[in-house]
N, C-alpha and C positions, 0 to 999 in steps of 0.2 A: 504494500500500500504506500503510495507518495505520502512524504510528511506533507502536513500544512504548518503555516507560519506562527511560530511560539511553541510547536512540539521539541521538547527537551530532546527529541533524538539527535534534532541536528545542531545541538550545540558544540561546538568548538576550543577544547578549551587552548586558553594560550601557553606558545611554548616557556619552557621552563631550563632554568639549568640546574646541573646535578654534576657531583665529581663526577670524572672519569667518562664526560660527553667529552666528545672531539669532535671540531670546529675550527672555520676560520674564525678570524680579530672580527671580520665586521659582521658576522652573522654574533656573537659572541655580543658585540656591544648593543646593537639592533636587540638584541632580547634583554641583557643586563639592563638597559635605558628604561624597558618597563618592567622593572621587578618593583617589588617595595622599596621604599626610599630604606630601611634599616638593614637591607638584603645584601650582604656580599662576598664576593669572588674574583677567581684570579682567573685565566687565560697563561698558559703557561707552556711552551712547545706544543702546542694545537691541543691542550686537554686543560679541561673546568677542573677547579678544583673551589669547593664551597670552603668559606672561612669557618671554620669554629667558634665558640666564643672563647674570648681572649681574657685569661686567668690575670687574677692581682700581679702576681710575680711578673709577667712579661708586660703589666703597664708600667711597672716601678721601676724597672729598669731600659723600656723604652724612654722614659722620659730624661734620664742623665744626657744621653747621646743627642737626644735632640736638641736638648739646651746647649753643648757644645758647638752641633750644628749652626745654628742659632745665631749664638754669641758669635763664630767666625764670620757668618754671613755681615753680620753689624759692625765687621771692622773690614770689609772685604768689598768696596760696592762694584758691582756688575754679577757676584753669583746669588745664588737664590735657593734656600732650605726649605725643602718639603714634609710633610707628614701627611704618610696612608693615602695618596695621593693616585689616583687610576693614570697610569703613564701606556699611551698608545707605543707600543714599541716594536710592533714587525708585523708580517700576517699573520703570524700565529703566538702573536703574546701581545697581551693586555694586563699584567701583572700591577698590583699596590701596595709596591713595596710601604715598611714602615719606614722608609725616612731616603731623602735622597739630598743631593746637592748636584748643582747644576749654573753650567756657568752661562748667561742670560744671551741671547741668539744675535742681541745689537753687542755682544762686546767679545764673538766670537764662539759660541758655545757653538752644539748641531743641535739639539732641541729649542723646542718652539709652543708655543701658546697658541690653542684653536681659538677659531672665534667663540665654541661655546664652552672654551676656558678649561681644555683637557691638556696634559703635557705630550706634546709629539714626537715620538724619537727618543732618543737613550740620555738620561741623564749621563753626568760624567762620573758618578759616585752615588754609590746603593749602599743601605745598612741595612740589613732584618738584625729582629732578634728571634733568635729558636729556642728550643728546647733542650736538642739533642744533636748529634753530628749527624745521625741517619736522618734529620727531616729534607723536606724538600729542596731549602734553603741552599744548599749544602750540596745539594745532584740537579735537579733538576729546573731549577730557578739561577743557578749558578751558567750554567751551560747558556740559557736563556740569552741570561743577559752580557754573557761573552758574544754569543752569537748577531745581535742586535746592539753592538757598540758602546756598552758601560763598558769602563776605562780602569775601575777599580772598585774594588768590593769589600764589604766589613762586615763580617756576623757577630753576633755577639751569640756564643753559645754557653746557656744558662747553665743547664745541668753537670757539665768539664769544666764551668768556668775560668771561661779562656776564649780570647778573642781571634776567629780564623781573617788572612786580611789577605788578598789576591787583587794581584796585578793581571787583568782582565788580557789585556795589550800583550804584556810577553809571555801569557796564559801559566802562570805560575805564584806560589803562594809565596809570601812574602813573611818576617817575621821582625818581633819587634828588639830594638837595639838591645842594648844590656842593661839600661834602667827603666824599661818594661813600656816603652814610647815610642808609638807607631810615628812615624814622620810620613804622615799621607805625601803620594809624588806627585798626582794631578795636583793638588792643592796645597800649594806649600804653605807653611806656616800652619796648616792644621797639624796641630799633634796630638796625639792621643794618649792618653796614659792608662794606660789598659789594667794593673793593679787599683788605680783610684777611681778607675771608671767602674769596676765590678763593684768595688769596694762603697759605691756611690759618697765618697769624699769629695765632696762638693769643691772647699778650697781648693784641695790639691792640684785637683782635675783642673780647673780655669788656672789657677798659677800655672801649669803645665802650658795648656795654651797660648797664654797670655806671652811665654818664653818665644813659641813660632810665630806668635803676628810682632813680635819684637826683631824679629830675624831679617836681614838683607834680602833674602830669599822672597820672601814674604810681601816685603816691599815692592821688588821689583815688576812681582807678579800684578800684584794691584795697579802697579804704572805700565803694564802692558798691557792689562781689559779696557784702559780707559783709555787708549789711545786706538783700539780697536775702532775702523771706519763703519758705520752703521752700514747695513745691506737697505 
């Protein structure tokens, strides 16, 4: 028998994502755009992966890193500090990361701002925080964002406590000097001090900092963004 118009047979329901759908970025975004506004998910080497809810522990320690972010972006002008941010970043990643920096597209970076205010393209520096060495972070978000031109990487892994830091570029992990201080190479003068950063020692950690935007290095860098010619 043909429906007639308002039989529930022919309703349709709309599509949905679930881990472990694979997809391109734009079919990927086209349905994430109408999920629920508190709804979300990554896009990660052509496969969904739904967010979890995110535990005390990995907000209180998300939050040290970003302030550092933060703070450098404030002494730094032409780069720009993100959090949880949906980064367009190939046809088959749509990932949001928890914190990124990115150096701004008028003073030379490759990313870009849409017009409906998404980030395009690969920042030049990703940070998650995980759990464990086996999560995704760490395999397959890693690869990711090698593949699609972040430049350099930082995880902060909770459970080892210990920070993994990879140079994206000569595809190799990187470790921290002998007084336990990452000296980021995109980003000079960011330093990280990876004991007071776990340790969430607030002083310490900005004193640390405070040493690399002190540095020639650091300077320089900031007199070369700004002399960048606008496109």
């Amino acid at each position: 028998m043909a429906s007639v118009a308002g039989d529930s047979s022919t309703h349709v329901d709309k599509p949905e994502l679930h881990t472990g759908d694979r997809m391109t970025r734009e079919e990927f975004h086209r349905i994430y755009l109408d999920m629920p506004a508190d709804f979300e998910a990554e896009l990660v080497g052509g496969i969904v992966y739904v967010a979890s809810p995110l535990k005390r522990r990995h907000g209180t320690n998300h939050l040290p890193l970003g302030t550092l972010l933060f703070a450098y972006e404030g002494s730094t002008p032409g780069v720009e500090s993100g959090d949880n941010t949906t980064i367009l970043l190939g046809e088959e990643g749509e990932p949001q990361p928890d914190l990124y920096l990115r150096i701004l597209p008028e003073c030379g970076g490759k990313s870009r701002t849409t017009d409906d205010d998404f980030v395009a393209g690969a920042p030049e520096l990703i940070a998650e925080i995980t759990h464990n060495s086996r999560s995704i972070d760490l395999h397959a978000k890693k690869d990711d964002y090698a593949r699609y031109g972040v430049r350099e990487y930082l995880v902060v892994c909770l459970q080892e406590q210990r920070l993994r830091w990879f140079d994206l570029d000569a595809g190799q992990e990187l470790h921290a000097d002998g007084d336990g201080v990452l000296r980021m190479r995109v980003f000079p003068g960011l330093w990280v001090d990876g004991p007071a950063l776990l340790a969430k020692d607030y002083r310490r950690m900005m004193a640390t900092l405070e040493g690399g935007l002190a540095t020639p290095e650091h300077a320089a860098f900031v007199e070369g963004l700004t002399h960048v010619t606008p496109k």
